[in-house]
N, C-alpha and C positions, 0 to 999 in steps of 0.2 A: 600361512605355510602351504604351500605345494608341492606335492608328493606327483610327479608324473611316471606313471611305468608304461614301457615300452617291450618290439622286439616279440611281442607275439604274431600268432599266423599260423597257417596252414601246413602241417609236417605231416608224413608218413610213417609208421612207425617201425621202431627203432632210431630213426633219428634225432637231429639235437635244436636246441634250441638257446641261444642265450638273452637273458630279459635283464631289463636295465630300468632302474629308477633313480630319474634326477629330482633332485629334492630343493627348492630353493626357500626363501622365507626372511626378511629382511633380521626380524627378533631369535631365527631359528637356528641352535649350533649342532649342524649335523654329526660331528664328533661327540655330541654330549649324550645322543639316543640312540639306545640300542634298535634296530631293524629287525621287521620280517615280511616274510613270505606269506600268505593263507591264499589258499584258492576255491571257486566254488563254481560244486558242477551245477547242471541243471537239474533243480527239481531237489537238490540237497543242502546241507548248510554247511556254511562256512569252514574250511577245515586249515588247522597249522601245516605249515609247509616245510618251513626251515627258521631259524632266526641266528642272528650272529652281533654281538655283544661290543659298545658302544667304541672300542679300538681295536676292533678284529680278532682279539685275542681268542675267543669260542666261540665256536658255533653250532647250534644243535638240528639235525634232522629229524623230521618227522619217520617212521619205521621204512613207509615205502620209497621215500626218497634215498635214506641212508646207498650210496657207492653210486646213484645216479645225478644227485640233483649237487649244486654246491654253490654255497653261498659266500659272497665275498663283499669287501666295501673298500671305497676309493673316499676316503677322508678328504685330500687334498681339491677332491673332485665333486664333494656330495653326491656322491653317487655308490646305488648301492647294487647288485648285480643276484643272477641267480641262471647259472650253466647248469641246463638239463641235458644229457645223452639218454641214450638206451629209451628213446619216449613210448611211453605205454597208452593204447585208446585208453585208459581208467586215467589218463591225465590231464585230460581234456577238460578245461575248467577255465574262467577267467580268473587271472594271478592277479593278486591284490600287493603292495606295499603296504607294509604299516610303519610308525617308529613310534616308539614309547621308552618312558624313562629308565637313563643310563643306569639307574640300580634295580634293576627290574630283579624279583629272583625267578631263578630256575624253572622252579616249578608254576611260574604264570606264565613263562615264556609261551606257550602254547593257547595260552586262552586270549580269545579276540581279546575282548574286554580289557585287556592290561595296556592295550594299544592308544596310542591318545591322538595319534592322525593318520588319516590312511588320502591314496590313491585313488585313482577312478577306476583302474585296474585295464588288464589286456588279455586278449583272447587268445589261448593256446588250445588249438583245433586237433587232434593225433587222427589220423586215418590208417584205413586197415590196408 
């Protein structure tokens, strides 16, 4: 399984960004696992970003992203998406993908750990 994320780089802030993970895997049914976000700065660990549930139906953000960030998926496409505006320096981190099990609940959505494959991640840089 390969998880590829994309679509980072160098922004100024307040501006946007959209990051893109194509996901392929010969055994792997991207419909059947629910997706997320984590990203991590330097010198910190790992943090939830957004995650969104294995047919799009919910999605949940993490606090500071809530009205910025938004997560979305393209089944058709294995591909799984994350539209940031309003970019803040405190965003500055490399975004990871992850995907783990389509019955994941609620409350592990936000913990790495509940993820069963992830990305190599992409660098989203915010300057002042």
């Amino acid at each position: 399984v390969q998880l590829q994320a994309s679509g980072g780089g160098l922004v100024q802030a307040g501006g946007s960004l959209r990051l893109s993970c194509a996901v392929s895997g010969r055994s792997f049914s991207f419909r059947s696992y629910a997706m997320g976000w984590f990203r991590q700065a330097p010198g910190k660990e790992r943090e939830f970003v957004a995650s969104i549930s294995y047919n799009g139906g919910r999605a949940y953000n993490e606090d500071s992203a809530k009205g910025r960030f938004t997560i979305s998926r393209d089944n058709a496409n294995d591909t799984l998406y994350l539209q940031m505006i309003s970019l803040e320096i405190e965003d500055t981190a490399v975004y990871y993908c992850a995907a783990a099990p389509k019955r994941i609940i609620v409350s592990a959505i936000s913990t790495h750990t509940s993820y069963d494959y992830w990305g190599q991640g992409t660098l989203v840089t915010v300057s002042s």
